[in-house]
C-alpha positions in Angstrom: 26.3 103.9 23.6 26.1 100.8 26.4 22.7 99.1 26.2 21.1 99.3 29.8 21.0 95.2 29.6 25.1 95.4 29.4 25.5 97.4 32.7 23.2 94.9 34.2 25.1 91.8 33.0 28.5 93.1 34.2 26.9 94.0 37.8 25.4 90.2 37.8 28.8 88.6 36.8 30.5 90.8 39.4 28.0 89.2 42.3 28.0 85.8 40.7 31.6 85.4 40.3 32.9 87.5 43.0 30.2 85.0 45.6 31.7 81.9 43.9 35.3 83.4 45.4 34.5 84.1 48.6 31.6 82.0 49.4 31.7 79.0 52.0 28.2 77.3 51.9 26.8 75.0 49.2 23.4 76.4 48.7 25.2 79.9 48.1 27.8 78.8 45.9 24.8 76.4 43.7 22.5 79.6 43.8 25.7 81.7 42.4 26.5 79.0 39.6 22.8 79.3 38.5 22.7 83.3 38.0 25.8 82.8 35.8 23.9 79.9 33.9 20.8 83.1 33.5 23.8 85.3 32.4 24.9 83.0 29.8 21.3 82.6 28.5 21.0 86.6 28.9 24.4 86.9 26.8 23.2 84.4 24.2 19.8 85.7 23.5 21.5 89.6 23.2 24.8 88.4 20.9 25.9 86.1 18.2 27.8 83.6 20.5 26.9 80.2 21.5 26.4 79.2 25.3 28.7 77.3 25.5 31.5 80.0 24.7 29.4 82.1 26.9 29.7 79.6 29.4 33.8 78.9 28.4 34.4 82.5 29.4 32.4 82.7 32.4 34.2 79.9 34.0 37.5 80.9 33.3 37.1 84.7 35.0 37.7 83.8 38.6 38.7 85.6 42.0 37.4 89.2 43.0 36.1 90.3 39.5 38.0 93.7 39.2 38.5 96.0 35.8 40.7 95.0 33.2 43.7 97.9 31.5 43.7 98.5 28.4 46.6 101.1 28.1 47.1 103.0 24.8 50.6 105.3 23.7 50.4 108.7 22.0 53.4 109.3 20.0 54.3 112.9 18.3 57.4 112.6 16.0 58.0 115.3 13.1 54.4 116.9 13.5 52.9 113.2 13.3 51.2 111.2 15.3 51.7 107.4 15.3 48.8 105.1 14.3 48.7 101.4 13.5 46.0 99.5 11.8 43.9 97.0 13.6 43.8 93.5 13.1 40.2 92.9 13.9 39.0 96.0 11.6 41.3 97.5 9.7 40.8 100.6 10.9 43.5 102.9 12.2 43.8 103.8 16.0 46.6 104.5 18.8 49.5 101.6 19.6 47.9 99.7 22.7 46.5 96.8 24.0 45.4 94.6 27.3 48.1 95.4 30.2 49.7 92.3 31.3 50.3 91.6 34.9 53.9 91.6 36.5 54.5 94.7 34.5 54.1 98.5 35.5 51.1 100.3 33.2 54.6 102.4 31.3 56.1 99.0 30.6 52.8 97.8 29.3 52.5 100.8 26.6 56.2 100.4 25.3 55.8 96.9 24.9 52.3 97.0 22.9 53.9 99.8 21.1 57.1 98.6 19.8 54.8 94.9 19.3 52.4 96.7 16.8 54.9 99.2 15.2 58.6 98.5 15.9 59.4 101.7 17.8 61.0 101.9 20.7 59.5 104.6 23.1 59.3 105.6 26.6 56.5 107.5 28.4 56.6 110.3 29.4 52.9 111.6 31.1 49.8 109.9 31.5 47.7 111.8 29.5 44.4 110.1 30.5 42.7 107.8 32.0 38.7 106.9 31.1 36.2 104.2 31.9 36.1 102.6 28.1 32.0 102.0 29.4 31.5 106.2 29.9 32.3 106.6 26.4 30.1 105.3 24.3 32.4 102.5 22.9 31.2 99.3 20.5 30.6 96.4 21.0 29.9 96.7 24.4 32.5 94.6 26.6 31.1 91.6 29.0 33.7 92.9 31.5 34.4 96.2 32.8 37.4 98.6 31.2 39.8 101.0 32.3 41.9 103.0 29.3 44.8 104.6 30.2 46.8 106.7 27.4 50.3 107.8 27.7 52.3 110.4 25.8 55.4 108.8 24.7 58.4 109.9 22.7 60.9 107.9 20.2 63.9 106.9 22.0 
């Protein structure tokens, strides 16, 4: 479930960061620094994190703030269906991971695949694609977040 104050945050960063792109005049671009300053404070009063990582992060997000990819495979091989652990909690979900740029959203998925279990795999079908926010997913993400799985198959 996404706390109310989450979708707010993300929709303030979007303004503040996509005005600090575009934006020409002084007064705007102070006025755009400060809401990010009041997301920061926001951000530190709702999570464990200091303000100054807060404010780390912020600053390093620049340009037209868009969603990130976080494309996921789906393997079937011999009735089972390929799972690796996680690093940050152990548990076990599907091969995936950010999409890096310069690389199609396919090429993404084999590489995080054979990078977190050593098989090599093409895809085959997207089998979905969901906004990580509609779903219900925690910890909540400061940025916005497009999952796309694939079906792939060992090669």
């Amino acid at each position: 479930m996404e706390y109310k104050w989450t979708e707010w945050i993300k929709k303030l960063q979007a303004i503040a960061q996509n005005g600090l792109a575009y934006s020409d005049n002084a007064y705007d671009l102070e006025r755009y620094k400060q809401l990010q300053q009041i997301i920061a404070d926001i951000l530190q009063h709702h999570t464990n994190h200091d303000v100054n990582t807060i404010n780390d992060y912020l600053a390093r997000e620049e340009g037209y703030l868009t969603p990130k990819v976080d494309v996921r495979g789906v393997v079937l091989h011999d009735n089972k269906i390929l799972l690796v652990k996680e690093r940050s909690d152990g548990k076990w979900t599907l091969p995936g991971g950010w999409a890096d740029v310069c690389y199609s959203p396919g090429e993404n998925v084999v590489r995080e695949i054979y990078e977190e279990s050593g098989y090599e795999t093409r895809p085959v079908k997207v089998l979905a694609i969901y906004d990580r926010d509609k779903q219900s997913h925690v910890p909540p993400f400061p940025y916005h977040v497009y999952k796309i799985f694939f079906r792939g198959v060992m090669t």
